[in-house]
VOTISE-87095 format. One record per residue (C-alpha): residue number from 1; residue in three letters; x, y, z. Coordinates in pm, 1 decimal, padded with zeros to 6 digits, always signed. Example, Ala and Ser with C-alpha at 12.3 -4.5 7.8 and 13.67 -1.06 7.14 Angstrom:
<pts>
PT,resi,resn,x,y,z
PT,1,ala,+01230.0,-00450.0,+00780.0;
PT,2,ser,+01367.0,-00106.0,+00714.0;
</pts>
This chain:
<pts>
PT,resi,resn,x,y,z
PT,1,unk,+07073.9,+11095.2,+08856.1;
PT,2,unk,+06882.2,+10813.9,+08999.6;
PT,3,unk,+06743.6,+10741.0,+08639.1;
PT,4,unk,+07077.4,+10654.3,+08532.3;
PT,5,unk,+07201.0,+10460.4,+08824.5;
PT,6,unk,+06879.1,+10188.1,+08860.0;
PT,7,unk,+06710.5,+10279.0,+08497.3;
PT,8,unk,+06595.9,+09969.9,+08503.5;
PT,9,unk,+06504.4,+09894.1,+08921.2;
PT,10,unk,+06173.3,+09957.4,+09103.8;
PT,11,unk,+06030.6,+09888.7,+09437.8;
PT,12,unk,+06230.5,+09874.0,+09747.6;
PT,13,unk,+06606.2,+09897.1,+09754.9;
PT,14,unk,+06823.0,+09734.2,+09973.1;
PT,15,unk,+07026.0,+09922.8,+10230.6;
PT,16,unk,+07331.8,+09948.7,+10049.7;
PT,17,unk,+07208.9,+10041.3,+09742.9;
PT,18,unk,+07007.5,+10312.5,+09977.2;
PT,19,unk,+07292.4,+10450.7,+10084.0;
PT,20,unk,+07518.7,+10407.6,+09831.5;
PT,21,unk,+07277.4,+10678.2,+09626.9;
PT,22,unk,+07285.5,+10903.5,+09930.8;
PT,23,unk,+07680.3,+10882.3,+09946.0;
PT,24,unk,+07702.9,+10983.2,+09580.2;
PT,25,unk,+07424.7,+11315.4,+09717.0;
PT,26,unk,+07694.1,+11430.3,+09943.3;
PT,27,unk,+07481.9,+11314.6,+10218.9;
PT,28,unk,+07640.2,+11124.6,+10522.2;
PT,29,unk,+07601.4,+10793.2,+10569.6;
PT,30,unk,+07789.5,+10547.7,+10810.4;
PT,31,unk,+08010.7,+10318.5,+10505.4;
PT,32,unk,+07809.6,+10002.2,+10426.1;
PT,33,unk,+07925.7,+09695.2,+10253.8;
PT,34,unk,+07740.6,+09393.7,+10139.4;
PT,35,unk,+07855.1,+09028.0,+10209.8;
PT,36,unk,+07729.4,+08765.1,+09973.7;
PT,37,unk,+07899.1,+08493.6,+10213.6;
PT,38,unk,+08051.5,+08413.1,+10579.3;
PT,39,unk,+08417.8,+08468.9,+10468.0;
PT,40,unk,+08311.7,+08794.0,+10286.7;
PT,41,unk,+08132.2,+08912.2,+10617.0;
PT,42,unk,+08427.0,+08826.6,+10797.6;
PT,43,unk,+08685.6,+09010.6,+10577.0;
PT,44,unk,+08498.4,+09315.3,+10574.6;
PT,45,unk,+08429.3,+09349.2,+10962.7;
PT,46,unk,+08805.5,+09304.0,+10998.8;
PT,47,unk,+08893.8,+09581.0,+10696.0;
PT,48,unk,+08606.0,+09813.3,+10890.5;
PT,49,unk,+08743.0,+09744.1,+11310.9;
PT,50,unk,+08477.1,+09603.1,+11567.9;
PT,51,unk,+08204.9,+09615.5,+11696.7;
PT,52,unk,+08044.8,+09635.1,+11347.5;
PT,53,unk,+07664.6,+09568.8,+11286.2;
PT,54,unk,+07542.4,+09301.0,+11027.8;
PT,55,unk,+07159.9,+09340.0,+10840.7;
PT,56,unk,+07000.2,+09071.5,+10627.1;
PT,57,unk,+07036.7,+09213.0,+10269.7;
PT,58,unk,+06681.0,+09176.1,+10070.7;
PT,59,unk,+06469.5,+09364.1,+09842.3;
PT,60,unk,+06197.6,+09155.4,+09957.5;
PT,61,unk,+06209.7,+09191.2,+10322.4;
PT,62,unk,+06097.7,+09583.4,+10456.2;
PT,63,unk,+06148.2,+09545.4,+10834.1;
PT,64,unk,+06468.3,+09365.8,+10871.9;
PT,65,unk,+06427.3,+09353.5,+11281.9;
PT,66,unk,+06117.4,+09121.9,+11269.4;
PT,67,unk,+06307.9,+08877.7,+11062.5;
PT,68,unk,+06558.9,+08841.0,+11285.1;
PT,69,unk,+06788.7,+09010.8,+11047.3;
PT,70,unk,+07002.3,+09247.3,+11283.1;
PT,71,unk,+07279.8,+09190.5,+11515.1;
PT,72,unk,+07474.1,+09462.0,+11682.2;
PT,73,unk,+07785.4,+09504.9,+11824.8;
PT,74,unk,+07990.0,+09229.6,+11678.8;
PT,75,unk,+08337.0,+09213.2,+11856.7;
PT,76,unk,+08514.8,+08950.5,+11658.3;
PT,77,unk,+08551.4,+08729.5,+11364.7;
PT,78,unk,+08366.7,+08461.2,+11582.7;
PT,79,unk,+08070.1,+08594.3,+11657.3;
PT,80,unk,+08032.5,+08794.8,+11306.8;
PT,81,unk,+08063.4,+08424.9,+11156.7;
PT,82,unk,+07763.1,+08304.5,+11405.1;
PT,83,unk,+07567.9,+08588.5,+11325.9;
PT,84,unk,+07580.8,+08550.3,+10938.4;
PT,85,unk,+07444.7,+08230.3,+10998.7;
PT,86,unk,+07156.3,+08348.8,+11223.6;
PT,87,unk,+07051.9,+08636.5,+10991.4;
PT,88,unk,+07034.1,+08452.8,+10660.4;
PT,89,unk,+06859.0,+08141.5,+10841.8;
PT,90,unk,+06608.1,+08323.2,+11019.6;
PT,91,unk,+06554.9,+08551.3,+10747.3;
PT,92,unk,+06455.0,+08227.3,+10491.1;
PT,93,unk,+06261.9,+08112.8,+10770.1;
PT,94,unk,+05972.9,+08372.2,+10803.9;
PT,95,unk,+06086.8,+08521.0,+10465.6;
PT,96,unk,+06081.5,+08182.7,+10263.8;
PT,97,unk,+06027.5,+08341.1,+09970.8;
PT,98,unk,+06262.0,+08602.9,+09966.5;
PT,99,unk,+06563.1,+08658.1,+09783.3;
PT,100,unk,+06860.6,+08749.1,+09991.1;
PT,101,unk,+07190.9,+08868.5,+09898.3;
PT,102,unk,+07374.2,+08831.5,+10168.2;
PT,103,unk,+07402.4,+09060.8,+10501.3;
PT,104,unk,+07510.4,+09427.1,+10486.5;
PT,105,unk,+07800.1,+09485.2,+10788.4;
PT,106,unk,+07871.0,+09833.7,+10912.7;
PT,107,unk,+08040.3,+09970.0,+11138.7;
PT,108,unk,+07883.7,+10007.7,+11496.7;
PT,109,unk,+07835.7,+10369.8,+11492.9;
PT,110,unk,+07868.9,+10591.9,+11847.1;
PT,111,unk,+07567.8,+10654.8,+12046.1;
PT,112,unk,+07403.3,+10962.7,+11920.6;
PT,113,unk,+07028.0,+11126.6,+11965.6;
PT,114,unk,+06781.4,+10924.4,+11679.9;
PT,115,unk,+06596.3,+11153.5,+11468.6;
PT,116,unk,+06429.5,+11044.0,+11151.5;
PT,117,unk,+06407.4,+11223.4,+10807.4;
PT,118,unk,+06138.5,+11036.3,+10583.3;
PT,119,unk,+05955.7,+11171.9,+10235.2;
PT,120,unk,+05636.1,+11003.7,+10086.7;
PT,121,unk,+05412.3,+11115.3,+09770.7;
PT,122,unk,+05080.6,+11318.9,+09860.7;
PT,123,unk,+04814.0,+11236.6,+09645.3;
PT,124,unk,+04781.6,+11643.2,+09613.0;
PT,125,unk,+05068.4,+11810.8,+09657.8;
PT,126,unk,+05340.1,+11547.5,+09565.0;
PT,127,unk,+05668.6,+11493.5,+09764.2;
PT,128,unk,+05627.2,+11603.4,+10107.3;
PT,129,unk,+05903.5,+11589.3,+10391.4;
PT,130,unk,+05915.7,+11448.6,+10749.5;
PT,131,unk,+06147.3,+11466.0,+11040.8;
PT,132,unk,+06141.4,+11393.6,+11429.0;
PT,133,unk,+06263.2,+11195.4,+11665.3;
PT,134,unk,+06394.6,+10832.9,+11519.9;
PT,135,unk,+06385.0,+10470.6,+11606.0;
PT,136,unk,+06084.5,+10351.2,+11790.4;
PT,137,unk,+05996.9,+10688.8,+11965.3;
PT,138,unk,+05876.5,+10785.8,+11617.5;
PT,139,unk,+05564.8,+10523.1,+11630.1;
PT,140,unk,+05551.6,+10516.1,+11977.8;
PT,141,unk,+05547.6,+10950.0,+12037.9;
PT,142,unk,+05464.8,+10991.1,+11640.9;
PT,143,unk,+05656.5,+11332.5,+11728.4;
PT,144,unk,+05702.2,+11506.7,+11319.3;
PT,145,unk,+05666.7,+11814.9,+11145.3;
PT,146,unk,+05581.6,+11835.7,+10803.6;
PT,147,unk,+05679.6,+12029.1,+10436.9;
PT,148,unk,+05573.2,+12009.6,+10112.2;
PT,149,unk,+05889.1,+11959.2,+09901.7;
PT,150,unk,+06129.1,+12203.3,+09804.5;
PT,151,unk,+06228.0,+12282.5,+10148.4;
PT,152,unk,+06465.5,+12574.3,+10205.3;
PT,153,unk,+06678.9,+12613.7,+10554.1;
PT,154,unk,+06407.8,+12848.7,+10686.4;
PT,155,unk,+06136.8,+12595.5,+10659.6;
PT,156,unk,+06408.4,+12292.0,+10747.4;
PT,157,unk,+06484.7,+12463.9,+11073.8;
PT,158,unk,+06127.0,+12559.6,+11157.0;
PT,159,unk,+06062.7,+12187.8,+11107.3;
PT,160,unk,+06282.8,+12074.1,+11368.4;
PT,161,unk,+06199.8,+12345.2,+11620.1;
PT,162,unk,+05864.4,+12264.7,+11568.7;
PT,163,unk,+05849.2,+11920.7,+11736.5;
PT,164,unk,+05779.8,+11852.0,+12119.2;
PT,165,unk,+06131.3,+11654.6,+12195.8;
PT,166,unk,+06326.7,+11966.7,+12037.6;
PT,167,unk,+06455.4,+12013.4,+12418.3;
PT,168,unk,+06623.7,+11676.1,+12355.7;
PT,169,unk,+06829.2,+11842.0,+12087.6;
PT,170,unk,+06923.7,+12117.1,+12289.8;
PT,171,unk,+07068.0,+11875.4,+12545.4;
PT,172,unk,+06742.3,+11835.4,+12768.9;
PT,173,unk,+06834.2,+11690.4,+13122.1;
PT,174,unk,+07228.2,+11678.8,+13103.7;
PT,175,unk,+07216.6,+11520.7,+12731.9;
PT,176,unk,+07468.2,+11692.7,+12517.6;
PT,177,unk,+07312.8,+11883.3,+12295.5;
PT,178,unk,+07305.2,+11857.4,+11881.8;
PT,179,unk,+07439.8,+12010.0,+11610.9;
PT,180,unk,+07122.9,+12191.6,+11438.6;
PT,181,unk,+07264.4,+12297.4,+11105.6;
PT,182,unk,+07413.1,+11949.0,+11075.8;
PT,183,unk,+07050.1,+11832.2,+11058.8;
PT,184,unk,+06878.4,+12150.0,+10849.7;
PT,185,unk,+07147.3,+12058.7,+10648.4;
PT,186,unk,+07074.7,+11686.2,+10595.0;
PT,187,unk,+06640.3,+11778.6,+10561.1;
PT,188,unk,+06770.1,+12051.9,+10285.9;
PT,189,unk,+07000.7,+11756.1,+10120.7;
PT,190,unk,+06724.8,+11527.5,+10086.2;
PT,191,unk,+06471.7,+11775.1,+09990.8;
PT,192,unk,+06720.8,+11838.8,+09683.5;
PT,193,unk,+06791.4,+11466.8,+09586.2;
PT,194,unk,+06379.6,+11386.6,+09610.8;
PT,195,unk,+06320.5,+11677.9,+09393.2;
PT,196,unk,+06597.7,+11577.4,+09110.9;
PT,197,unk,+06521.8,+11218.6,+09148.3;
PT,198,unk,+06129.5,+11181.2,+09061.1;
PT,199,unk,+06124.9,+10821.2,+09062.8;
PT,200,unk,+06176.7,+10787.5,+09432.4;
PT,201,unk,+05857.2,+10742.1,+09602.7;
PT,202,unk,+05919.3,+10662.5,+10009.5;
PT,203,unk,+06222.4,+10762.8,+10179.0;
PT,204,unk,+06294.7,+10672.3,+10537.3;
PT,205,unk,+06638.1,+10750.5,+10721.3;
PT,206,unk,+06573.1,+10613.5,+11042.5;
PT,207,unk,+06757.8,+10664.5,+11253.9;
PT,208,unk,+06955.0,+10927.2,+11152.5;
PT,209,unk,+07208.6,+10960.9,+11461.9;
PT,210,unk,+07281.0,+11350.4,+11560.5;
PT,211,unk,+07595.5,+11445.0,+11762.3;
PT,212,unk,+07722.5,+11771.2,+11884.6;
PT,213,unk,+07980.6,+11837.6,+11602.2;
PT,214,unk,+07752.2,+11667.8,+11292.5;
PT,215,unk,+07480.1,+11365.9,+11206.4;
PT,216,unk,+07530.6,+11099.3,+10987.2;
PT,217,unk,+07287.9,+10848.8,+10856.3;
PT,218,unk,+07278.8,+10461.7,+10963.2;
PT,219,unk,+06988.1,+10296.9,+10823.9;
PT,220,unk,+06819.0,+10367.5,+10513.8;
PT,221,unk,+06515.4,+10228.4,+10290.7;
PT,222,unk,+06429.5,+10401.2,+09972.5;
PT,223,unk,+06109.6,+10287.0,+09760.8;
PT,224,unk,+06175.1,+10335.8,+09415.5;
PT,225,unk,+05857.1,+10361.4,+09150.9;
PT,226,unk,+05822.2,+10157.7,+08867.1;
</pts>
């Protein structure tokens, strides 16, 4: 239970303590390590195989992009040494008083179609459930369906059927299409772990990347109440 793992935490958690919950769920997550340290950032990248993708690691900082705190498709020792560097200094920079623990490094997952699964507490009816389309579409097309929380696999796949870019599941245009019970499966998942875990207050796995044969999650922020 998430009592028991963070009895004592509240607000937001960092990405690898994000996913590290979900992982224990039985929902997929691309692995994620955190690097207090250059050498540590290093080690890990080579344990994991290039590219990999390092992430400043802070409770403090929500939108890790506009602190300069992401760099992609690291190819070798080299450049994941630069980058450590650039994250962690830019982040102290516009984030001076932040406390960072390092940089989280991943591996640099295949190109997939972004969707986003998100929950955050209604006033009224308590934990409700969003998906659509992820990364930037989502603010840009703001393309989601809605459920109040439990969701079965009825209402998880009416949610996904019921957004406007559902032809870009089904492989609109040439795209290769999705694999739909891989992400009814994932809405259903997190529906369960928000209604066991009380405490949880936002949820945001965005994106979520969706492939023909399953979906796996590669970035993840989780608001926990106090």
């Amino acid at each position: 239970m998430l009592e028991n793992r963070i009895s004592k935490q509240s607000g937001l958690l960092t990405e690898v303590e994000s996913k590290e919950l979900l992982k224990r769920w039985g929902i997929p997550v691309i692995e994620t390590k955190l690097a207090g340290n250059k050498k540590e950032a290093v080690s890990i990248s080579k344990k994991m195989g290039f590219p990999v993708v390092l992430k400043i690691s802070s409770s403090d900082i929500v939108h890790k992009s506009d602190a300069g705190g992401v760099k992609l498709a690291l190819s070798n020792a080299a450049q994941v040494d630069r980058a450590y560097t650039e994250i962690t200094s830019s982040a102290r920079k516009k984030y001076p008083q932040a406390q960072v623990q390092g940089v989280s490094v991943q591996k640099m997952a295949p190109e997939g179609i972004e969707v986003i699964v998100g929950m955050s507490k209604d006033s009224q009816f308590g934990p409700v459930l969003m998906f659509g389309l992820g990364g930037i579409l989502v603010e840009v097309l703001k393309d989601v369906s809605f459920r109040v929380v439990p969701v079965t696999e009825s209402d998880a796949a009416e949610m996904i059927k019921e957004i406007k870019g559902y032809p870009v599941l089904q492989g609109y245009r040439g795209k290769k299409l999705v694999s739909i019970p891989a992400l009814e499966k994932i809405i259903v998942e997190i529906s369960q772990f928000v209604e066991q875990n009380s405490r949880i207050k936002e949820l945001d796995l965005n994106p979520v990347f969706a492939y023909e044969d399953g979906a796996v999650v590669v970035d993840a922020r989780i608001v926990v109440e106090g």
